[in-house]
N, C-alpha and C positions, 0 to 999 in steps of 0.2 A: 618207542618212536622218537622222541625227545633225544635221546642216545645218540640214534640215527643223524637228527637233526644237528647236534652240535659234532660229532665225528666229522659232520658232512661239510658245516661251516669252517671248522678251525681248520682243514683239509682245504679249502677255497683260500684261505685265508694264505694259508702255509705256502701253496702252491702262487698266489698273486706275489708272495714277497720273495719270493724264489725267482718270478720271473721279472721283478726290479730290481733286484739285484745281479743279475744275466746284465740286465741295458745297461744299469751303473756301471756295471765296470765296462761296458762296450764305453759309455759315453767319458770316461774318464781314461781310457787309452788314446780316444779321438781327440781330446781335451789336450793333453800330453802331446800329441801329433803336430795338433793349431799350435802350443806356445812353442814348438821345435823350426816352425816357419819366422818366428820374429829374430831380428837382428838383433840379437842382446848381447849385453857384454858386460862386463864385471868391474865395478870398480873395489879398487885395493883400499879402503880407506883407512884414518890412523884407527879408528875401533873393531874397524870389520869390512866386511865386503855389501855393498849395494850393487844392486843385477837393472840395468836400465835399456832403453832404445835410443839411440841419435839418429832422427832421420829430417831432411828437407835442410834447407838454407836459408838462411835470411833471419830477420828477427827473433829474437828463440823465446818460445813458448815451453814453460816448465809445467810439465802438468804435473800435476795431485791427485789420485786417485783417490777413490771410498772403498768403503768395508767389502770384502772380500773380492778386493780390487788383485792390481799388483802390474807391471809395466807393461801387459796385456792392458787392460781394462785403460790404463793412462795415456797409453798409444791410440787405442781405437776411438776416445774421444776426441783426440785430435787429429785422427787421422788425415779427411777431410781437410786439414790445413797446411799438409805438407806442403803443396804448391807454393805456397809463399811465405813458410816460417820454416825455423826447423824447431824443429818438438824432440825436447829431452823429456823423458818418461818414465822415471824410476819405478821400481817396487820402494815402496814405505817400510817400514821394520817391518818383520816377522812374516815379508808378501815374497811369494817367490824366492827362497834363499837369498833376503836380503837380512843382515844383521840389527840387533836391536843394541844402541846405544846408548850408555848405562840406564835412566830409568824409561825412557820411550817418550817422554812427554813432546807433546805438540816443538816446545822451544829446541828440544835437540833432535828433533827431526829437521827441523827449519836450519839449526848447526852445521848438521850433516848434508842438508840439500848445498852450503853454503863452500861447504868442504868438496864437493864434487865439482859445484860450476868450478871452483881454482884450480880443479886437475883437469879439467877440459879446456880452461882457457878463459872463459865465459864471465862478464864485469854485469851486466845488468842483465834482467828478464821480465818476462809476462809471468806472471804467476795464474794459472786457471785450474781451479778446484771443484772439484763435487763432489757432493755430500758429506762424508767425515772429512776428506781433506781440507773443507773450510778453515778448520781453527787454525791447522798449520799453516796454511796460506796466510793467514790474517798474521800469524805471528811473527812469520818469517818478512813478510812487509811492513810491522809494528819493528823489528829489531836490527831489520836489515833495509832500512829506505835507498843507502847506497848501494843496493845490489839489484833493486826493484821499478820497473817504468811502466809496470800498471796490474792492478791486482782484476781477476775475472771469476767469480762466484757461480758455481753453474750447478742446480738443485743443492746448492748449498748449504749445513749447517750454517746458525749465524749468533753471533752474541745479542743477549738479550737486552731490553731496556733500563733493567733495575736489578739487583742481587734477588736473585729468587731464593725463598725463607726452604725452599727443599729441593732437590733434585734428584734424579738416579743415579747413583755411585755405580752402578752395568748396567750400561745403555747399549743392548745388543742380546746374540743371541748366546743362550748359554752352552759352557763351554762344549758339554756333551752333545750338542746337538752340532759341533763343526767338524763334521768329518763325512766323508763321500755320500756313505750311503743315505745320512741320516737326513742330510740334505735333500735328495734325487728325493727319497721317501715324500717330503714334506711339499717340493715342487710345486704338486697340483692347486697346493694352497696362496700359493703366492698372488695372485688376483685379489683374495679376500684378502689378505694380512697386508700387501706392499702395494698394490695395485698395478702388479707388473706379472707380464704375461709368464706361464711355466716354463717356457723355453728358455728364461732369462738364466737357470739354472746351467747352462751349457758353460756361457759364460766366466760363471763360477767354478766350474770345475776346472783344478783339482782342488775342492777345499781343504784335501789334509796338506798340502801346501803353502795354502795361504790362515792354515789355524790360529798360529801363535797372531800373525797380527790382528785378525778377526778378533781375538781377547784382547789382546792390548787393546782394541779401540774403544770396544765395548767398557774398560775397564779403566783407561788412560783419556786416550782421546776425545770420545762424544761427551763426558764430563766434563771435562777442562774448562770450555766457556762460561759454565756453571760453576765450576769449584772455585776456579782462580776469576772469580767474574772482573775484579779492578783492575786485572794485569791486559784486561781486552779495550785498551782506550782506543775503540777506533775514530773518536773523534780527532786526533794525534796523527792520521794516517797523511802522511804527505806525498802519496802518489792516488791518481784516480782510479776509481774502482768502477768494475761492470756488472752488473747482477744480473742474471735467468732465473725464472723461477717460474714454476706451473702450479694453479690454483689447486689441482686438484691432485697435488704431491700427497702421498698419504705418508710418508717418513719424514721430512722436513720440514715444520707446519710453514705455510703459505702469510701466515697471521702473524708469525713472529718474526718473517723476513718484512713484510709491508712495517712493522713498528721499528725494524732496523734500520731500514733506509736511511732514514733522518740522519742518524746518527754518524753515518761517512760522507766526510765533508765535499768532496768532487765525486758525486755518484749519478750514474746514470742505469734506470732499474729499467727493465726489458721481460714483462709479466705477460704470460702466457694463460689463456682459459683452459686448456687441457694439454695433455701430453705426459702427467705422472710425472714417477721421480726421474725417470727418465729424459721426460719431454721429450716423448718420441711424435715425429713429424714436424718437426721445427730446425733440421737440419740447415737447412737454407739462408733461415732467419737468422740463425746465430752466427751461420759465417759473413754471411752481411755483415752485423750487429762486431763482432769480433774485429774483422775488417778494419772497419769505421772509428773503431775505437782505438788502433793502434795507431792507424793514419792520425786521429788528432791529436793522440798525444806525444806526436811526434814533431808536433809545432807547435 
């Protein structure tokens, strides 16, 4: 009987993952489909190629994507803002066949962000980032003041108050687990571990294209603020900054952006009771909030 019993399960078992991997690859051809509709284009740069979107007019907005981002993910945050900016929207190293230049860290991606506005033409920007893109925003507005007229933090990583005595040297997920299926597989848990809905998964897909940078962030990136803690003086920062942030973010703690704050000097914080790392249903608010914020510091 027992025989029976385990034949029967590992058969249940065998046949469930048989038929997620049927939809993985449906959802990761549909995936391929969606980033085949964005206007991307290639930049030539001196290290390598970055793959991006130019779209709207007027004041430009550079956006920053997070982990398992790429100029999908950096577009569709600012989508919503076309009407009155125009949003440049790179993939970051390793997102999207975008090249990785020499070690990857936050300051030469911020380099390279630096190297594209001057093949486009572009003298200053809005910088708005979320989540791993934080530090590089932060850095690229720490290193580059003349290229920047207001930094925008949106579920953002943030630097911390004091040198923290330990941090994670892989802050993310491990390497094996960033590939299609393993991902789709894991999906249904995203609720519990990120507090963001299973579908978010779509999004992500194709993670075997967005691999190499999902390590690098995990590996380079989400560290940085922590490893190199002195090289983040954003009391130094000589443009104003705008912070989002949702209480009940379960990846970017909500407690160590409220101890941030202080620390940048022209800051106005814009704190949410709910909405996740997303801060989904706050659309509205932020392009308000967004709005308002470029108007003023534009006098």
């Amino acid at each position: 009987m027992w025989i029976y019993i385990t034949v029967g399960v590992l058969l249940a078992f065998a046949i469930y993952l048989s038929v997620q991997w049927i939809r993985c690859s449906m959802a990761v051809k549909e995936s391929k489909d969606r980033l085949a509709t964005y206007n991307v284009q290639t930049a030539a740069l001196s290290y390598g190629d970055m793959t991006y979107v130019d779209s709207g007019k007027g004041e430009v907005i550079l956006s920053i994507h997070g982990i398992f981002g790429g100029y999908d993910q950096a577009y569709d945050t600012c989508k919503d803002f076309c009407s009155n900016y125009r949003i440049i929207a790179p993939s970051r190293f390793g997102y999207l066949k975008s090249d990785v230049y020499g070690d990857g860290t936050p300051a030469k991606q911020a380099e390279a962000y630096v190297e594209l506005l001057d093949n486009l033409g572009i003298d200053k920007v809005y910088l708005l980032a979320t989540s791993a893109g934080g530090s590089i925003a932060i850095r690229f507005a720490l290193d580059y003041p003349e290229h920047t007229k207001g930094l925008i933090l949106y579920c953002s990583a943030m630097p911390l108050v004091e040198r923290p005595q330990r941090f994670a040297e892989y802050a993310g997920p491990p390497a094996f687990l960033c590939n299609n299926y393993a991902m789709f597989l894991l999906s249904p848990m995203f609720e519990l571990i990120m507090g963001m809905d299973p579908s978010t998964i779509y999004s992500m897909l194709p993670v075997n294209e967005r691999k190499d940078g999902v390590v690098l962030d995990a590996s380079i990136i989400n560290p940085d603020m922590s490893r190199n803690f002195e090289d983040y003086t954003v009391e130094d920062l000589q443009v104003p900054t705008l912070i989002f942030h949702a209480k009940d973010d379960k990846l970017a703690s909500y407690a160590d952006v409220e101890r941030a704050v202080s620390r940048f000097p022209d800051c106005t914080f814009v704190p949410f009771e709910s909405g996740g790392h997303l801060m989904a249903g706050h659309g509205e608010e932020i392009k308000e909030a967004v709005s308002d914020f470029v108007e003023n510091s534009l006098h």
